[in-house]
PDB file of N, CA, C and O in Angstrom:
ATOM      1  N   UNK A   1      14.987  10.993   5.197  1.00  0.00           N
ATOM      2  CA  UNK A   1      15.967  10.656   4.190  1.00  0.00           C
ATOM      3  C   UNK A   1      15.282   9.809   3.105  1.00  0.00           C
ATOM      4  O   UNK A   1      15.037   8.619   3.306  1.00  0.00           O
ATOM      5  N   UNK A   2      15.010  10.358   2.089  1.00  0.00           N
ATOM      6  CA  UNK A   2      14.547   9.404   0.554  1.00  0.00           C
ATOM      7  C   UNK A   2      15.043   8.608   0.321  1.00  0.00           C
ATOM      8  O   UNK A   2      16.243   8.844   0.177  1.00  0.00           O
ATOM      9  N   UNK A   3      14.658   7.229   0.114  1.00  0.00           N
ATOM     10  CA  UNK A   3      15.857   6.139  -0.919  1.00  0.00           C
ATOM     11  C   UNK A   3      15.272   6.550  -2.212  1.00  0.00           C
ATOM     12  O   UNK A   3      14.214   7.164  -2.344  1.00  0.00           O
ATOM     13  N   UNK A   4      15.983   6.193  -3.060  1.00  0.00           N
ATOM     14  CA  UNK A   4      15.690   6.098  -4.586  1.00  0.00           C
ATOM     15  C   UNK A   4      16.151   4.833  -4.817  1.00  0.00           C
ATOM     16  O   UNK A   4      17.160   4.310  -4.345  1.00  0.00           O
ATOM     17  N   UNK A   5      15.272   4.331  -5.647  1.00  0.00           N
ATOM     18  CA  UNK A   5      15.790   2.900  -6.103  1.00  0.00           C
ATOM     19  C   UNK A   5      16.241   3.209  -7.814  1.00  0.00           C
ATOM     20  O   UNK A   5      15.720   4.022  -8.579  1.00  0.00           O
ATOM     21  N   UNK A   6      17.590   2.085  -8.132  1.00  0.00           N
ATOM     22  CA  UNK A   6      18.046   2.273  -9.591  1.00  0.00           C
ATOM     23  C   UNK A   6      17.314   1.022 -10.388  1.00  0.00           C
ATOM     24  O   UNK A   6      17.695  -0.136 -10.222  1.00  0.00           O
ATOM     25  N   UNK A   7      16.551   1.268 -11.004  1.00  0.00           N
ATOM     26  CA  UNK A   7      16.523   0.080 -12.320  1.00  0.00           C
ATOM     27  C   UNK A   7      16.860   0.382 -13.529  1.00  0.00           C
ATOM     28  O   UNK A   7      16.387   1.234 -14.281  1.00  0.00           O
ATOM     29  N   UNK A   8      17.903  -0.537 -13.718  1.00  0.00           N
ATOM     30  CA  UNK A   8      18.235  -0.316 -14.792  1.00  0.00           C
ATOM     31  C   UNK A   8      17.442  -0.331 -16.389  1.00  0.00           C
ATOM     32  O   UNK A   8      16.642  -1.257 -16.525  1.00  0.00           O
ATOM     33  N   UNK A   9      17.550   0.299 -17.189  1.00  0.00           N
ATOM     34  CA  UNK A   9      17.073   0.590 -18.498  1.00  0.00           C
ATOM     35  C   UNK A   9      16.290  -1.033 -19.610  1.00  0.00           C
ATOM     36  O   UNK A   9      15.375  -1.172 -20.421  1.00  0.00           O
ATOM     37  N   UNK A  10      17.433  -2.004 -18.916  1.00  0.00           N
ATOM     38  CA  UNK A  10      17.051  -3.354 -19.413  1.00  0.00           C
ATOM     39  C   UNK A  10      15.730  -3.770 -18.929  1.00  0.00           C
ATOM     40  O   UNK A  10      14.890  -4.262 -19.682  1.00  0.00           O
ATOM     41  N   UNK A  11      15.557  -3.588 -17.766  1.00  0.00           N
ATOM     42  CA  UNK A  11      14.517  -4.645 -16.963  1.00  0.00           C
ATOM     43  C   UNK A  11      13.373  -3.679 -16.769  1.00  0.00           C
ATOM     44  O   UNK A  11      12.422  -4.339 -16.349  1.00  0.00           O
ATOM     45  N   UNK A  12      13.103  -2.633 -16.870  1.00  0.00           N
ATOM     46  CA  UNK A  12      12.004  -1.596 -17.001  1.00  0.00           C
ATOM     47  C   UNK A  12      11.561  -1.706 -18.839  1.00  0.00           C
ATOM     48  O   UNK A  12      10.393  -1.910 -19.171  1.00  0.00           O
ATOM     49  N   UNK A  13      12.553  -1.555 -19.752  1.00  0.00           N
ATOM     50  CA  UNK A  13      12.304  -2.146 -20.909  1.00  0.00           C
ATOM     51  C   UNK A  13      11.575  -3.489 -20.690  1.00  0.00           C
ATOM     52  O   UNK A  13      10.424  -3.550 -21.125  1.00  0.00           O
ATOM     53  N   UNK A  14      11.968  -4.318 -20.220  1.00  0.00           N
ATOM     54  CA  UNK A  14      11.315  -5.869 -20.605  1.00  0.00           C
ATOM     55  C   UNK A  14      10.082  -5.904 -19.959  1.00  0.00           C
ATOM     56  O   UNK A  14       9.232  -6.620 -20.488  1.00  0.00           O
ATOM     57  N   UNK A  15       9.784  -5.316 -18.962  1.00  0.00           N
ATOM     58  CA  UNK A  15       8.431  -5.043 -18.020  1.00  0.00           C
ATOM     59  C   UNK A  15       7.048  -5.172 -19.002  1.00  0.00           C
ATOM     60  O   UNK A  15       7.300  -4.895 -20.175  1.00  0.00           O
ATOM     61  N   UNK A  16       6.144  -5.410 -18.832  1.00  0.00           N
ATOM     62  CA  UNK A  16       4.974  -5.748 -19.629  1.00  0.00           C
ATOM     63  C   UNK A  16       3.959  -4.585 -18.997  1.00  0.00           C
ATOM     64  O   UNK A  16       2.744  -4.449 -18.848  1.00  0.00           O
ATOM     65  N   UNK A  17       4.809  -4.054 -18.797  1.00  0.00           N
ATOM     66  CA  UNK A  17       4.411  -2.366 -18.502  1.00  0.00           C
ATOM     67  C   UNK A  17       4.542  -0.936 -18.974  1.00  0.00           C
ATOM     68  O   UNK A  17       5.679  -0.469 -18.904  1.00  0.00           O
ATOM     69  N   UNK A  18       3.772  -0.312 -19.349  1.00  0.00           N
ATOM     70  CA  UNK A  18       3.991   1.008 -20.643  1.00  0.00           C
ATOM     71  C   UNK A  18       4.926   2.081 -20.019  1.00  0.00           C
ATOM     72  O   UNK A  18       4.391   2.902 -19.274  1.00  0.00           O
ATOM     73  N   UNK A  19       6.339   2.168 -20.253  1.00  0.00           N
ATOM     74  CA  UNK A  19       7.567   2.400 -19.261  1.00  0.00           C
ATOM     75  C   UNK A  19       6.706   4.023 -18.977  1.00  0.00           C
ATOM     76  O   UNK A  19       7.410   4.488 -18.080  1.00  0.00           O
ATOM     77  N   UNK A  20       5.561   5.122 -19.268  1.00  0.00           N
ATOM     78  CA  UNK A  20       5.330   6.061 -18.616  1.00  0.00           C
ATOM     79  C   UNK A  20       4.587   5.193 -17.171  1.00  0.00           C
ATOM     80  O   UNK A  20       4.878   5.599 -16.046  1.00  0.00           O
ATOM     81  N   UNK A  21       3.802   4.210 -17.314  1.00  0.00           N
ATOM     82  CA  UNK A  21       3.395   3.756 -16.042  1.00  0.00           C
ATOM     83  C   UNK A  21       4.220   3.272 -14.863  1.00  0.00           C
ATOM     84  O   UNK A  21       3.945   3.614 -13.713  1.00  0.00           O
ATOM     85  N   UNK A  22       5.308   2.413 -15.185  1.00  0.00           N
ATOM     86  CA  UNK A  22       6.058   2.404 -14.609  1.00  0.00           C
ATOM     87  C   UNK A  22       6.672   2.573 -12.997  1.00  0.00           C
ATOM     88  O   UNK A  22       6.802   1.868 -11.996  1.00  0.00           O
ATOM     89  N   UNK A  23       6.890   3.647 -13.331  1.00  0.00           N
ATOM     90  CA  UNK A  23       7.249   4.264 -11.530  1.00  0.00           C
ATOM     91  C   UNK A  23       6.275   4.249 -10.738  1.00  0.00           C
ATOM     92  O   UNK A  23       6.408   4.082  -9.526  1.00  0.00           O
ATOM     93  N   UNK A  24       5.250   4.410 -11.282  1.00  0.00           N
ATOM     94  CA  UNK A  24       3.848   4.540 -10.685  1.00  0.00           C
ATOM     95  C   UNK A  24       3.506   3.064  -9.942  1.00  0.00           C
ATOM     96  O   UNK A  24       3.428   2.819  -8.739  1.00  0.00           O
ATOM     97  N   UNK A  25       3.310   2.058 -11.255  1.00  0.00           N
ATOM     98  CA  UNK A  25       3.299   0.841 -10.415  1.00  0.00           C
ATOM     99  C   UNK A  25       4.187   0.141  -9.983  1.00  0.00           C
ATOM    100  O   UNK A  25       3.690  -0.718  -9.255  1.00  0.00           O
ATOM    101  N   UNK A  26       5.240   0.055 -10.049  1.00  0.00           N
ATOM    102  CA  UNK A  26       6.252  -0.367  -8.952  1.00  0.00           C
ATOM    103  C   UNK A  26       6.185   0.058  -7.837  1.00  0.00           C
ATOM    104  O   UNK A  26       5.862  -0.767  -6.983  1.00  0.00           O
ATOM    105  N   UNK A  27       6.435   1.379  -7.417  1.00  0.00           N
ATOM    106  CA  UNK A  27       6.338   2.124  -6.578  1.00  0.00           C
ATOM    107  C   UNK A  27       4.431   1.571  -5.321  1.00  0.00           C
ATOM    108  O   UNK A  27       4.135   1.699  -4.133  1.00  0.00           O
ATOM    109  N   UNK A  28       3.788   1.050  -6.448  1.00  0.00           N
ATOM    110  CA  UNK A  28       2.286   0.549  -5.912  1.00  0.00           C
ATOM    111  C   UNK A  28       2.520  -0.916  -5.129  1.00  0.00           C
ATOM    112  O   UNK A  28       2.285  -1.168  -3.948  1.00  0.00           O
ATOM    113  N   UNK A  29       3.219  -2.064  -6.479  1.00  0.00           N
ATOM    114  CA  UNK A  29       4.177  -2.893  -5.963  1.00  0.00           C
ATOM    115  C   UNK A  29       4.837  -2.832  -4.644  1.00  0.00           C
ATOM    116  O   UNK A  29       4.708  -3.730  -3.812  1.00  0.00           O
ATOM    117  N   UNK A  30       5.236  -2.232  -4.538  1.00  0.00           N
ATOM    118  CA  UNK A  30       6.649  -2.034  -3.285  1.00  0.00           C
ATOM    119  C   UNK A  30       5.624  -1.719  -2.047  1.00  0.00           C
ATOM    120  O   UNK A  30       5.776  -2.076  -0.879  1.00  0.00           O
ATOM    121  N   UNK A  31       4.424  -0.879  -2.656  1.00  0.00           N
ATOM    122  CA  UNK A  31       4.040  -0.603  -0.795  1.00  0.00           C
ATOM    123  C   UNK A  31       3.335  -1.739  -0.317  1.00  0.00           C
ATOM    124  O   UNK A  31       3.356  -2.304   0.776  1.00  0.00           O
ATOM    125  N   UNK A  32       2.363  -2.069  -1.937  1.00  0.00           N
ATOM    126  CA  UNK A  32       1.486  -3.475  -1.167  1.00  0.00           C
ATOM    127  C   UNK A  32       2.073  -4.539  -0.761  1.00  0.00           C
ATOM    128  O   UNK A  32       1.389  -5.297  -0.073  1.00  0.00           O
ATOM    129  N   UNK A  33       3.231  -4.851  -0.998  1.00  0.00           N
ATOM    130  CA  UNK A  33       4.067  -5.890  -1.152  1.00  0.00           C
ATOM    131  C   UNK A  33       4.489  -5.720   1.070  1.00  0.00           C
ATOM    132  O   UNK A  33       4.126  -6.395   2.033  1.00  0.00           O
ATOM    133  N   UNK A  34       5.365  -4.492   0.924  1.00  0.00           N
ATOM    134  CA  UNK A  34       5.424  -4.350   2.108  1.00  0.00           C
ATOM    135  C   UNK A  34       4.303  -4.201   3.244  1.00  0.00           C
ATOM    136  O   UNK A  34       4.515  -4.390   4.441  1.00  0.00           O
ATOM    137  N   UNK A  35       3.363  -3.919   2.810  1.00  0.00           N
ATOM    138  CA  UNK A  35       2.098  -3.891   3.817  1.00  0.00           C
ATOM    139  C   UNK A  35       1.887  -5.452   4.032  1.00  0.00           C
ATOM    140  O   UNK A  35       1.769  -5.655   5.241  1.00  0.00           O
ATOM    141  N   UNK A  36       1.791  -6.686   3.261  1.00  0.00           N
ATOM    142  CA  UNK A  36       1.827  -7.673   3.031  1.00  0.00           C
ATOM    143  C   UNK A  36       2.264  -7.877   4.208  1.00  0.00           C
ATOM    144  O   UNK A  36       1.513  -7.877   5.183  1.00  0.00           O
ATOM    145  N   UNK A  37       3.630  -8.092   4.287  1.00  0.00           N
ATOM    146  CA  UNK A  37       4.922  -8.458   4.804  1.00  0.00           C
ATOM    147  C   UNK A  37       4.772  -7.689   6.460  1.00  0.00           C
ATOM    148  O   UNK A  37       5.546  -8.041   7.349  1.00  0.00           O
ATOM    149  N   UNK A  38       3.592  -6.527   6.740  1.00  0.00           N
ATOM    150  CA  UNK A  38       3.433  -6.184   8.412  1.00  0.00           C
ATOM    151  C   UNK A  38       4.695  -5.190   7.986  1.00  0.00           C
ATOM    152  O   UNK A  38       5.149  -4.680   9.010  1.00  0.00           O
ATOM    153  N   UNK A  39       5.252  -4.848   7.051  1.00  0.00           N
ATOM    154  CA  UNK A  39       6.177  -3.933   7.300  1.00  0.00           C
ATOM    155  C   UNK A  39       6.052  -2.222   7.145  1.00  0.00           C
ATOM    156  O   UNK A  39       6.792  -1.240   7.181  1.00  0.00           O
ATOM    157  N   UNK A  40       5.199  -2.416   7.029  1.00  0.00           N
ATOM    158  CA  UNK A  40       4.723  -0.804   6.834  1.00  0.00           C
ATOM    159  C   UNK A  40       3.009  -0.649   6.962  1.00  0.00           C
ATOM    160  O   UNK A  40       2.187  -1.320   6.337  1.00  0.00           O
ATOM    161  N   UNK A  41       2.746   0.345   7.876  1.00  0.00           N
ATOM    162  CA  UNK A  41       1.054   0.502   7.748  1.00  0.00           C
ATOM    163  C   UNK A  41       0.261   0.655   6.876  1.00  0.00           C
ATOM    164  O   UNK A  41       0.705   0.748   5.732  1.00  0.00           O
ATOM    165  N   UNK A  42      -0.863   0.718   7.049  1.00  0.00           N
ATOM    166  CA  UNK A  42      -1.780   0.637   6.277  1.00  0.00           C
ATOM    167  C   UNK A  42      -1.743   2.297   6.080  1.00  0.00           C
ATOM    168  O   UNK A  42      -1.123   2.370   5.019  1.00  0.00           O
ATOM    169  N   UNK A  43      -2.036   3.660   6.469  1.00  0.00           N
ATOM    170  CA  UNK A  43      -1.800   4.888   6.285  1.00  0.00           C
ATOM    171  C   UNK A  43      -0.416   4.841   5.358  1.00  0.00           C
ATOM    172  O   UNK A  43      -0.536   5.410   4.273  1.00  0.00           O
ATOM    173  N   UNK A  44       0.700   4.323   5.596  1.00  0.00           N
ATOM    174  CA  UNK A  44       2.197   4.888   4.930  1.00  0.00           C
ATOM    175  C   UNK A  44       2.111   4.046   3.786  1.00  0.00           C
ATOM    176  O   UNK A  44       2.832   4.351   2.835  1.00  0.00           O
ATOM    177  N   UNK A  45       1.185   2.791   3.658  1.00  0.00           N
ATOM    178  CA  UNK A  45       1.265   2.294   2.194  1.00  0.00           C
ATOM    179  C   UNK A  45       0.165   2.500   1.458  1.00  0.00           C
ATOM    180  O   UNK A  45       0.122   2.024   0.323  1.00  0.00           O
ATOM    181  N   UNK A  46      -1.074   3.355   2.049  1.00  0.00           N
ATOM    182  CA  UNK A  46      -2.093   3.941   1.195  1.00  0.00           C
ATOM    183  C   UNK A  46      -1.382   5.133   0.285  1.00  0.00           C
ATOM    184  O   UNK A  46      -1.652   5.551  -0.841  1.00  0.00           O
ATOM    185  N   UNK A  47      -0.287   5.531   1.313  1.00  0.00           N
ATOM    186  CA  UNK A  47      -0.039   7.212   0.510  1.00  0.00           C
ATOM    187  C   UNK A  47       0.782   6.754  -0.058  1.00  0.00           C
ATOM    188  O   UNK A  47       0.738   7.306  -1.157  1.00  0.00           O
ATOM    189  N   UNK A  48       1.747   5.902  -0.049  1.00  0.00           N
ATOM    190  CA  UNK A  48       3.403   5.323  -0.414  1.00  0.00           C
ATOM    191  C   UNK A  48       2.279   4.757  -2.598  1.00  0.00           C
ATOM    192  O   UNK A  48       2.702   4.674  -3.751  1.00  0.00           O
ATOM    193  N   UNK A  49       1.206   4.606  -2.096  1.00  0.00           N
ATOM    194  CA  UNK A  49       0.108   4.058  -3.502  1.00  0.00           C
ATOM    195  C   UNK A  49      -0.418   5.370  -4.262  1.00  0.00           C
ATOM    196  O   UNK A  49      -0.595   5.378  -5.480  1.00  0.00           O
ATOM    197  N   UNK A  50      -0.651   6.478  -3.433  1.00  0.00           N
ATOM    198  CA  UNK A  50      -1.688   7.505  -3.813  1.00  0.00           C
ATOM    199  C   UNK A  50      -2.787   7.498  -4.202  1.00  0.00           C
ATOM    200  O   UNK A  50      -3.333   8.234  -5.024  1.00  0.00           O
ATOM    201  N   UNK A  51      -3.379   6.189  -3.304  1.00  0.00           N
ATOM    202  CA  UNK A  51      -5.000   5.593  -3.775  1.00  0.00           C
ATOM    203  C   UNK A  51      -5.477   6.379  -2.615  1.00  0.00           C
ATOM    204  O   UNK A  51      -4.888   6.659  -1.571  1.00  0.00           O
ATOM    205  N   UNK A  52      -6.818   6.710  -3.071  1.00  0.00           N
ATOM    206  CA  UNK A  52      -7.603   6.367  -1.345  1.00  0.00           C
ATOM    207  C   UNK A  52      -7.917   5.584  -0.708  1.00  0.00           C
ATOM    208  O   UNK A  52      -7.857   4.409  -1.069  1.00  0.00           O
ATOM    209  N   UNK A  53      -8.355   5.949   0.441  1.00  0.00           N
ATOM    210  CA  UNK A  53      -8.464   4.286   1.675  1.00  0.00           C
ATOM    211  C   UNK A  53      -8.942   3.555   0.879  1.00  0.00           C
ATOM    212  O   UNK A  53      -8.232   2.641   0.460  1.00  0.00           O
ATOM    213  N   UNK A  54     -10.478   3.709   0.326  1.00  0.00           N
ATOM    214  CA  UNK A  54     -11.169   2.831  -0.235  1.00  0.00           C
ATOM    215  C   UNK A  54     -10.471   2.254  -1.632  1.00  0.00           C
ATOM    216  O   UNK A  54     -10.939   1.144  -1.883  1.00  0.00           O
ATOM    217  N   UNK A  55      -9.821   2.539  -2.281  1.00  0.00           N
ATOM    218  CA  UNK A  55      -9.105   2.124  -3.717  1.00  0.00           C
ATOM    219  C   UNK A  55      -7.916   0.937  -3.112  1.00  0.00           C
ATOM    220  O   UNK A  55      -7.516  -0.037  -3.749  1.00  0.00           O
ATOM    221  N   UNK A  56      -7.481   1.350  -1.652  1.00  0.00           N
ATOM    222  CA  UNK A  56      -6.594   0.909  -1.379  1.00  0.00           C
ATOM    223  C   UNK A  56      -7.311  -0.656  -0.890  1.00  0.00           C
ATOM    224  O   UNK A  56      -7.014  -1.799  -1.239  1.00  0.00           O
ATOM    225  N   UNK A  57      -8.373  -0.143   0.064  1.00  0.00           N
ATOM    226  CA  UNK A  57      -8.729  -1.625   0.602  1.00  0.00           C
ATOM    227  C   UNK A  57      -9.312  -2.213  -0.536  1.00  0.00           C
ATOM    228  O   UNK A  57      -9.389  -3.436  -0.421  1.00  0.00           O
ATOM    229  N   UNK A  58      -9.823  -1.690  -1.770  1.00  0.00           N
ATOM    230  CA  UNK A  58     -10.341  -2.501  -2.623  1.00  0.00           C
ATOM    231  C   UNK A  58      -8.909  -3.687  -3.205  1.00  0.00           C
ATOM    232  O   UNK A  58      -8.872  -4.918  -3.211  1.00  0.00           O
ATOM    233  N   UNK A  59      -8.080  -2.860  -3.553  1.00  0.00           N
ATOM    234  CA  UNK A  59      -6.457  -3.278  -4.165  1.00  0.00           C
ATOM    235  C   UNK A  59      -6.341  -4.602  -3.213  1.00  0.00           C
ATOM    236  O   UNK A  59      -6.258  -5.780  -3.561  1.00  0.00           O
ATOM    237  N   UNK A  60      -6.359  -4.139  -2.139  1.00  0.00           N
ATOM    238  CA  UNK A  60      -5.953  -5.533  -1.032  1.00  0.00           C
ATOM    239  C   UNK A  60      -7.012  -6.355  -0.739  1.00  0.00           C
ATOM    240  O   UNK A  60      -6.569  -7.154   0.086  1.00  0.00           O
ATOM    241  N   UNK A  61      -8.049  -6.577  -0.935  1.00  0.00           N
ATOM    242  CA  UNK A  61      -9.077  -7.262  -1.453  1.00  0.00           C
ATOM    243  C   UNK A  61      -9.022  -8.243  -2.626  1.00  0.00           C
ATOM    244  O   UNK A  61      -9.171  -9.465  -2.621  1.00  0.00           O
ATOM    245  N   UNK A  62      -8.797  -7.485  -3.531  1.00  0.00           N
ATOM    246  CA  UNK A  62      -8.527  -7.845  -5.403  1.00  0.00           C
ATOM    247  C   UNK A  62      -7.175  -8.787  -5.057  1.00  0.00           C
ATOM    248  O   UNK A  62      -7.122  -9.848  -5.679  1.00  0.00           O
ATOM    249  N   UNK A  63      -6.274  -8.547  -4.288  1.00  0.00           N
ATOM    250  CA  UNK A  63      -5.183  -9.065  -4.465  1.00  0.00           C
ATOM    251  C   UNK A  63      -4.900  -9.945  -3.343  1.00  0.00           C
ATOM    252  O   UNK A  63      -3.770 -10.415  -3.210  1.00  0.00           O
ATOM    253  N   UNK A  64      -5.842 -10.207  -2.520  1.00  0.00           N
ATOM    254  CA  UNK A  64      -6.246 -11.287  -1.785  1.00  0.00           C
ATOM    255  C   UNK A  64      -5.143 -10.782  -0.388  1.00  0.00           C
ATOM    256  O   UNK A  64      -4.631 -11.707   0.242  1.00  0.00           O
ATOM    257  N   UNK A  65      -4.889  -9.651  -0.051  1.00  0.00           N
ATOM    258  CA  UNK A  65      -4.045  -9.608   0.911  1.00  0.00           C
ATOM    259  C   UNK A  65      -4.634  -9.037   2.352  1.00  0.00           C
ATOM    260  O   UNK A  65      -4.804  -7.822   2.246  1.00  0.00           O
ATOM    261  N   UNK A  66      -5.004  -9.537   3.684  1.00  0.00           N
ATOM    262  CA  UNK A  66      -5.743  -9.223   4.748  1.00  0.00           C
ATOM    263  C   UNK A  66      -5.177  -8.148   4.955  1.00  0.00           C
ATOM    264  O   UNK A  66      -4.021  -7.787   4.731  1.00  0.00           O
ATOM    265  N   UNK A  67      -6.153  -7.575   5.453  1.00  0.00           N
ATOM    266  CA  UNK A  67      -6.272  -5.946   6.289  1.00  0.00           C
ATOM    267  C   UNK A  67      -5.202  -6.694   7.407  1.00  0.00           C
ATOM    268  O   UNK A  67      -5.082  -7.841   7.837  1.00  0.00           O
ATOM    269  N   UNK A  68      -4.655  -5.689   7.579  1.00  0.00           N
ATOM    270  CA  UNK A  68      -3.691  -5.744   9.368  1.00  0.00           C
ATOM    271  C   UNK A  68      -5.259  -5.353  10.284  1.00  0.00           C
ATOM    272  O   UNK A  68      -5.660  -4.284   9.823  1.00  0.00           O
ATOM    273  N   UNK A  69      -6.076  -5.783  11.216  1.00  0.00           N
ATOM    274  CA  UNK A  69      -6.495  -5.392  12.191  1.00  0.00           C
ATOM    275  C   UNK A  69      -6.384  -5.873  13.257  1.00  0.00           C
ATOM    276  O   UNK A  69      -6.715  -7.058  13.283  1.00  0.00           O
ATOM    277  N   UNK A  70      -5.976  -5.368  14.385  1.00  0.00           N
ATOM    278  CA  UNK A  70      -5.570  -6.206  15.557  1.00  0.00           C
ATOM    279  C   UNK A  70      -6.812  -5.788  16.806  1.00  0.00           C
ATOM    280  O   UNK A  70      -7.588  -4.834  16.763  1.00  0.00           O
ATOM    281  N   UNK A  71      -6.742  -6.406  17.442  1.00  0.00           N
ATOM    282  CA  UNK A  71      -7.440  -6.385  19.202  1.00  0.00           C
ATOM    283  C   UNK A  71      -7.364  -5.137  19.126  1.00  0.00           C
ATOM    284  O   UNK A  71      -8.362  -4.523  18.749  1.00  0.00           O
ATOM    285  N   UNK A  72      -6.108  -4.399  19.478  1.00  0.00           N
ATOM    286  CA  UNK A  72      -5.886  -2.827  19.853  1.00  0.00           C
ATOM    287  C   UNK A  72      -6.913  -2.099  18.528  1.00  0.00           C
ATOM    288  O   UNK A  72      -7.729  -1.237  18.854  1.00  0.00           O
ATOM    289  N   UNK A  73      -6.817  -2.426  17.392  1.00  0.00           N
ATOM    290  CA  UNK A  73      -7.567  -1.347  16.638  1.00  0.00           C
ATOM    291  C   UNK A  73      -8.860  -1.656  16.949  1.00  0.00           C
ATOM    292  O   UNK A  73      -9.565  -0.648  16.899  1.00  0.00           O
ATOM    293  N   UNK A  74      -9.594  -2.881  17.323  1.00  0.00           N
ATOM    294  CA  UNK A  74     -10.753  -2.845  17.333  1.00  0.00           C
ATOM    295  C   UNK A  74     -11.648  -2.008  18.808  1.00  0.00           C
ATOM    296  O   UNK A  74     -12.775  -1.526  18.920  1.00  0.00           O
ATOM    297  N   UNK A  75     -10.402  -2.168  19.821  1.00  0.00           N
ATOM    298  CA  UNK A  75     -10.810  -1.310  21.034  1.00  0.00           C
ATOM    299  C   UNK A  75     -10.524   0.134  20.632  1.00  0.00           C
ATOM    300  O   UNK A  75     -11.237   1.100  20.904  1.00  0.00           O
ATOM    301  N   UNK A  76      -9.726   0.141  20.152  1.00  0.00           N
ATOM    302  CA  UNK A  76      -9.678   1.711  19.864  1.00  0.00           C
ATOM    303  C   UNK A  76     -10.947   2.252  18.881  1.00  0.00           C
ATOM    304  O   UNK A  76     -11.271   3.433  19.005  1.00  0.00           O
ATOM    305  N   UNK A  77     -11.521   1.580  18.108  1.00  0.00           N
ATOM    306  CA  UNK A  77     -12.459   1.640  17.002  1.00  0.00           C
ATOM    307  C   UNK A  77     -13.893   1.813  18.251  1.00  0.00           C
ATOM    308  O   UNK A  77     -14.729   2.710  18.367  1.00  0.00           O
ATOM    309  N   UNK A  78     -13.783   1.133  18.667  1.00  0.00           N
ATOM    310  CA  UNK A  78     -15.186   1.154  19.704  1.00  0.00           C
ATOM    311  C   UNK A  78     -15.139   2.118  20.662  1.00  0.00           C
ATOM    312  O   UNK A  78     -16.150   2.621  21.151  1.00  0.00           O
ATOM    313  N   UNK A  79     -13.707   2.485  21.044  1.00  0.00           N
ATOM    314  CA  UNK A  79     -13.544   3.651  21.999  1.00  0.00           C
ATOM    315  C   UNK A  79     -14.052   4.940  21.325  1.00  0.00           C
ATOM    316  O   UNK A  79     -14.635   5.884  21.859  1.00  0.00           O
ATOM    317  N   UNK A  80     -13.733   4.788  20.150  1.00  0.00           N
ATOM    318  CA  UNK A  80     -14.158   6.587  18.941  1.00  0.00           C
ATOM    319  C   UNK A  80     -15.134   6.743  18.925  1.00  0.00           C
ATOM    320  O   UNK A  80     -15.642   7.817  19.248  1.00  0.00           O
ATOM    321  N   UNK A  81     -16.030   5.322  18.391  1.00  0.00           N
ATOM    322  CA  UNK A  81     -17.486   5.269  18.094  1.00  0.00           C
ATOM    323  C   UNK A  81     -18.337   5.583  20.067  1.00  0.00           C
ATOM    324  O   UNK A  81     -19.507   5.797  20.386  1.00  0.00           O
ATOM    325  N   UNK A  82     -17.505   5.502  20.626  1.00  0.00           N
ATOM    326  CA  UNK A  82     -18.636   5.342  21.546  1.00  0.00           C
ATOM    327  C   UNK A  82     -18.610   7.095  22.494  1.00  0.00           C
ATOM    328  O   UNK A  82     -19.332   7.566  23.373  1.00  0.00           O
ATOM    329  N   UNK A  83     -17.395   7.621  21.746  1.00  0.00           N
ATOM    330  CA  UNK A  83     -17.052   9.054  22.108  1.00  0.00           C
ATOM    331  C   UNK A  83     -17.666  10.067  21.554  1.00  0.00           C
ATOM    332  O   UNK A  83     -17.584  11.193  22.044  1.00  0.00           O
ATOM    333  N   UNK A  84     -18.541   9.742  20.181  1.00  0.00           N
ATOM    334  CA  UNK A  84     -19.705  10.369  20.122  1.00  0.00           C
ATOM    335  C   UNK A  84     -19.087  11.510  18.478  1.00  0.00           C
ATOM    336  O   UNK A  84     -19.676  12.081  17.561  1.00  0.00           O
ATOM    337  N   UNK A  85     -17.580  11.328  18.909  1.00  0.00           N
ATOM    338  CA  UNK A  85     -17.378  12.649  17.592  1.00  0.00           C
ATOM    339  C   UNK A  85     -16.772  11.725  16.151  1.00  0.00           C
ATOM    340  O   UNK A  85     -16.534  12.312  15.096  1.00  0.00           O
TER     341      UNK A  85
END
């Protein structure tokens, strides 16, 4: 099920943003913001951006926000690497 979000005509006007960019970066806004926040992964807010990994971890870098990595990813990370494919 899609949400769509409404902004109104006023506050996209006042934005210090070139209203074709717009959707684009809000929409960039909203995922990093929520990745921030542990509320959404790192995969659903790379694509929720349409960066690649690397554009993405650069973004969260630049914008001072930590990678989510936990215990479990790092065993799982060593489990791949040590599986040979």
């Amino acid at each position: 099920m899609p949400i769509q979000l409404e902004i109104g005509d006023e506050i996209v006007t006042s934005m210090k943003i070139p209203p074709p960019e717009a959707k684009r970066e809000l929409t960039r806004e909203l995922a990093l913001a929520l990745y921030a926040r542990w509320a959404l992964s790192m995969g659903n807010a790379r694509r929720m951006t349409g960066l690649t990994k690397r554009e993405f971890l650069n973004e969260l870098a630049y914008r001072g926000i930590k990678r989510h990595y936990t215990t479990q990813d790092l065993s799982e990370d060593i489990a791949y690497a040590q599986s040979g494919e």
